[in-house]
C-alpha positions as CSV (number, residue, x, y, z in Angstrom):
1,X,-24.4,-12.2,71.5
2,X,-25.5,-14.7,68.7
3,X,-27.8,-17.6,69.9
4,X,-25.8,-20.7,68.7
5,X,-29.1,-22.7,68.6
6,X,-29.8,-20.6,65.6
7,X,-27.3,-22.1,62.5
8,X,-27.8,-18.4,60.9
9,X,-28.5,-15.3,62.4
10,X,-29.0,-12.5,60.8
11,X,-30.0,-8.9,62.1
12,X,-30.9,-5.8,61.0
13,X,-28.2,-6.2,57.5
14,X,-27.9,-4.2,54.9
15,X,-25.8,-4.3,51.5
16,X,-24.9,-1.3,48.8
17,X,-24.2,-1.9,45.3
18,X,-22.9,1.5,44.5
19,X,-26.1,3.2,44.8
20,X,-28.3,-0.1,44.6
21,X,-29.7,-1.1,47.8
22,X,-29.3,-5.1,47.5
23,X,-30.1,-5.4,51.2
24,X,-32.6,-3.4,53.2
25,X,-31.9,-3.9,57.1
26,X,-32.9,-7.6,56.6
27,X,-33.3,-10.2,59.9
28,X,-34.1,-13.5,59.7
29,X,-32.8,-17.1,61.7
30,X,-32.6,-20.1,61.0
31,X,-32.8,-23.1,63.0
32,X,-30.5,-26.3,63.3
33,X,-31.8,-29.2,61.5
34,X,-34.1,-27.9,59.2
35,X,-34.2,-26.6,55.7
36,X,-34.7,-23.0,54.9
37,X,-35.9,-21.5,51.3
38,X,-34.6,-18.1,50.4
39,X,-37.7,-17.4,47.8
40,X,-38.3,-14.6,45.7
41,X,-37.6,-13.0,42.3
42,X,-34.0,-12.8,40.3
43,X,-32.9,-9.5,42.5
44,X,-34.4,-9.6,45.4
45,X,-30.8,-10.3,47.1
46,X,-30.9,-13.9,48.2
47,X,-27.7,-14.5,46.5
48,X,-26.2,-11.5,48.4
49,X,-27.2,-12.8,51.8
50,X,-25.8,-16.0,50.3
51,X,-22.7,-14.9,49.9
52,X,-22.6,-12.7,53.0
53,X,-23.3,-15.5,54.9
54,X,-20.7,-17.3,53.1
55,X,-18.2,-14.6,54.0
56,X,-17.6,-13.4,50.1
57,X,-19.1,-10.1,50.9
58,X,-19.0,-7.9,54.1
59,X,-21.8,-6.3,55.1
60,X,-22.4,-2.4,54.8
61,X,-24.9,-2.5,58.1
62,X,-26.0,-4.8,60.4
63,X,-24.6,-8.4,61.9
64,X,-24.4,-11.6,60.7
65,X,-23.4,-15.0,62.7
66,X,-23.2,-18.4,61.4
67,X,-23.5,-21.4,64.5
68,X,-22.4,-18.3,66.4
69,X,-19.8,-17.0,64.7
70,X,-19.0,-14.5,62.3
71,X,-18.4,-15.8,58.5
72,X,-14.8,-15.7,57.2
73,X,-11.9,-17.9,56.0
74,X,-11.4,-18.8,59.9
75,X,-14.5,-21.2,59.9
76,X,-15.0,-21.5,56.4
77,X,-15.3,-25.3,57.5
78,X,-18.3,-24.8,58.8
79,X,-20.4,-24.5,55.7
80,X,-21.2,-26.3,52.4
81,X,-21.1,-23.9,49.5
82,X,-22.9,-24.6,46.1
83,X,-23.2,-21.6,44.2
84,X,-25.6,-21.3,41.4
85,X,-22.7,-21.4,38.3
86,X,-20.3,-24.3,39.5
87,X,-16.9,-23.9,40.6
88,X,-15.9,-27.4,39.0
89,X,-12.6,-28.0,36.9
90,X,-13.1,-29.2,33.5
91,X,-9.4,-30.6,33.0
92,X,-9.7,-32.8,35.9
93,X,-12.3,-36.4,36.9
94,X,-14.9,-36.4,39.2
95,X,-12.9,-38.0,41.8
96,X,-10.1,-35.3,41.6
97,X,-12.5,-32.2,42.5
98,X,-14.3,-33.4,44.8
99,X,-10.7,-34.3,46.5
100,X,-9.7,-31.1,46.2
101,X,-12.5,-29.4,47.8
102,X,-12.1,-32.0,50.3
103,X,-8.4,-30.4,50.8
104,X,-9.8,-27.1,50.5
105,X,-11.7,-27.7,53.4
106,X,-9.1,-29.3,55.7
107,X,-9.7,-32.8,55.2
108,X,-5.4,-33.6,55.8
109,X,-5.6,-37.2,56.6
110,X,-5.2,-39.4,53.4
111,X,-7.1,-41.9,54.5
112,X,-10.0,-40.6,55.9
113,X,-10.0,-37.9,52.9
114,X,-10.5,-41.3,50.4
115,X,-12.5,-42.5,51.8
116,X,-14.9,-39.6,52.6
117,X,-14.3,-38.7,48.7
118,X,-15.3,-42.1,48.0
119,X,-18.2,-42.4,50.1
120,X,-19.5,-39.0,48.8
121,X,-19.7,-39.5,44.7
122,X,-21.4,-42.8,45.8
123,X,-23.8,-41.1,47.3
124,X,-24.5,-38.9,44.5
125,X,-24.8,-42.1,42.4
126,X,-21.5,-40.8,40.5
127,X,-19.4,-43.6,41.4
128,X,-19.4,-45.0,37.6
129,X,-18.2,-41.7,36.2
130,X,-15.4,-41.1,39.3
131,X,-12.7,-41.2,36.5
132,X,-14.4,-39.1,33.8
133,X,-13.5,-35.2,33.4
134,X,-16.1,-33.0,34.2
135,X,-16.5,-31.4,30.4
136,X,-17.6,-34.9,29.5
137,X,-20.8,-34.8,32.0
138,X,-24.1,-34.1,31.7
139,X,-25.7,-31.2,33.6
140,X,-27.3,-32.5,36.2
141,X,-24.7,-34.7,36.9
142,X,-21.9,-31.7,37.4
143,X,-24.8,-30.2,39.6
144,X,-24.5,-33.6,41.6
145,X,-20.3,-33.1,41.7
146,X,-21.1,-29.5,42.6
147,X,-23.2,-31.1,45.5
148,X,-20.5,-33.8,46.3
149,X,-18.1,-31.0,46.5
150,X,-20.2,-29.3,49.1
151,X,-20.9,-32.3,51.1
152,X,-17.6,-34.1,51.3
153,X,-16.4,-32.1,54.6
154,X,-19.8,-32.9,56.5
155,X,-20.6,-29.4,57.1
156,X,-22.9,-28.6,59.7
157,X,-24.8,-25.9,57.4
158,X,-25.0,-26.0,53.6
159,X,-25.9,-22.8,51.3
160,X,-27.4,-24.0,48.1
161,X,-28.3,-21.1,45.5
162,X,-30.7,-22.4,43.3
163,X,-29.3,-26.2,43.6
164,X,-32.2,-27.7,41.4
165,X,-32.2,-25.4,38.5
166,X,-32.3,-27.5,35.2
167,X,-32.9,-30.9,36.7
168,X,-35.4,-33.4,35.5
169,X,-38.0,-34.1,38.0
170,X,-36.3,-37.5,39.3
171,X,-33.0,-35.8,39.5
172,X,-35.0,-32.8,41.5
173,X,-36.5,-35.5,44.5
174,X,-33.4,-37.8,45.0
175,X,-31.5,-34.0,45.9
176,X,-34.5,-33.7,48.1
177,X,-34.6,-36.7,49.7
178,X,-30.6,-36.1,50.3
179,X,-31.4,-33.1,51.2
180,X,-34.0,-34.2,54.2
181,X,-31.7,-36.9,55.3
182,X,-29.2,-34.3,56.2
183,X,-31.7,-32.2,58.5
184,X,-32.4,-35.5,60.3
185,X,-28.3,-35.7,61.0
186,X,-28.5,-31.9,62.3
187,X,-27.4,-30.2,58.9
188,X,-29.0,-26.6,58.5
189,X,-29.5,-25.8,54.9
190,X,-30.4,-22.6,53.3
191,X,-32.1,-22.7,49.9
192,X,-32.1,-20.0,47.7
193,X,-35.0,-20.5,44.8
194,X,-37.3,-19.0,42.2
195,X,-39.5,-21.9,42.2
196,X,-42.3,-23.1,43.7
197,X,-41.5,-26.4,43.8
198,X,-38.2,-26.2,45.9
199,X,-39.9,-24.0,48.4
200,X,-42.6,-26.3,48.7
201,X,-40.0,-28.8,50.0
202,X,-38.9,-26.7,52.6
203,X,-39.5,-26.9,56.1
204,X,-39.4,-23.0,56.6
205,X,-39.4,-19.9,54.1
206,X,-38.8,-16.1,53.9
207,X,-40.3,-14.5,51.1
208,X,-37.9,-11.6,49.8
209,X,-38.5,-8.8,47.4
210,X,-36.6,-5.8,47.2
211,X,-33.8,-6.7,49.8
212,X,-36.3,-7.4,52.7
213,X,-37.9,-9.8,54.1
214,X,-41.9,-9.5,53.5
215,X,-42.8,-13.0,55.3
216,X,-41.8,-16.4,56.7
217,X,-43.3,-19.3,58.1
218,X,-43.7,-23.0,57.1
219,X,-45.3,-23.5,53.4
220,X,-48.7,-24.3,54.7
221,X,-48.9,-21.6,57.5
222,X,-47.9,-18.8,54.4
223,X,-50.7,-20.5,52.2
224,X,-52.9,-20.0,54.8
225,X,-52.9,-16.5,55.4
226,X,-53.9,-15.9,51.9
227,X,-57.5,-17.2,53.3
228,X,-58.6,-18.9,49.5
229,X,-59.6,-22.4,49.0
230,X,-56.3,-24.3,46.9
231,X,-54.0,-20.9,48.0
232,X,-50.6,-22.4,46.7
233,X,-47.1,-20.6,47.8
234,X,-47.4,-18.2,44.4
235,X,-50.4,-17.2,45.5
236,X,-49.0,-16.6,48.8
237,X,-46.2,-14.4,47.8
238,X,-48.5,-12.0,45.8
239,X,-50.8,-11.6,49.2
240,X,-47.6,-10.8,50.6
241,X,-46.2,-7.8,48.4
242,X,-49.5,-6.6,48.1
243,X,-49.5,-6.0,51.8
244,X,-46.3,-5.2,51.8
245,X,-46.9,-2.5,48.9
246,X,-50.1,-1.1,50.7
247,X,-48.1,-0.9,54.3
248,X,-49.9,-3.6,56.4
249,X,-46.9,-5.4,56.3
């Protein structure tokens, strides 16, 4: 039986791409209220768990529960998706996607749906541009729709797959502060990254390589390890496929 004080738990899963082994018999949880960085090379199958956990794929082995349950259409409620190519709509505003996902996701009552729509592309400081058509944006600001779009239901876990990729550095720390005043309201989030910098923000990581998981911990306990004065989380990763490659793991 899952523990539901874990927003994600994952045991033992596997996933086949044909022949390709994208997961191998992976296991990690991940705690309410905190955010949780996916880390590791292009390949190494966090987008996979991603979209396992986000019931697009079904796994070939193992179990996976999200706040206890497993994913699917039935509770797809229950999670903010932002997938790393956005899902926007190009013909329509700003206003009229993130409504949309806000019907996608149940939100039925006019009312409340306008003004959670409203409330939410305030929040990502898109108020201004509520009438504009997403072809006519920037992109960091159709990554901050994308987020918007994710948010509006008040999920109570958010998968983000690489949510910071091509932002300037301002951009980058107002979705991080966001980002940290959600854990302090109880939102899990999982972020999937190739960069340092998002992982550093996190308050928990697995490394991945090769569809497993070679390490977690918080940044500083992973730095650590590595047992070298200024060990950054690169440095960290490295210590950890080399003992993963020489079987100390």
């Amino acid at each position: 039986m899952a523990d539901v004080n874990f927003a994600v738990d994952v045991k033992d899963t596997s996933f086949l791409y044909g022949k390709l082994k994208a997961l191998d018999n992976l296991s990690l949880q991940v705690p309410q209220g905190l955010s949780f960085g996916l880390l590791g090379p292009n390949g190494a199958g966090k987008t996979t768990l991603i979209r396992i956990l986000v019931g697009l794929l079904q796994p070939s082995a193992g179990d996976v529960k999200i706040m206890g349950q497993a994913p699917g259409r039935q509770n797809a409620y229950l999670i903010g998706y932002m997938p790393q190519q956005h899902s926007l709509y190009n013909e329509i505003s700003v206003l009229q996607n993130v409504d949309f996902f806000a019907r996608i996701y149940g939100l039925k009552d006019k009312q409340e749906r306008a003004a959670r729509v409203a409330e939410t592309i305030k929040l990502v400081n898109l108020w201004e541009r509520r009438n504009d058509g997403i072809s006519k944006l920037s992109g960091g600001m159709k990554q901050r729709v994308s987020l918007a779009c994710a948010i509006v239901h008040q999920p109570p876990l958010l998968l983000l797959d690489e949510p910071t990729v091509g932002l300037d550095p301002e951009l980058r720390a107002n979705f991080w502060q966001h980002f940290k005043n959600l854990n302090q309201q109880g939102v899990a989030i999982i972020i999937s990254s190739h960069t340092m910098d998002d992982a550093a923000h996190c308050d928990k990581l697995a490394f991945i390589r090769g569809g497993k998981v070679i390490a977690t911990g918080a940044p500083g306990d992973l730095t650590c390890v590595v047992g070298a004065p200024g060990a950054n989380l690169e440095d960290a990763f490295l210590y950890f496929v080399r003992r993963e490659g020489s079987g100390n793991a």
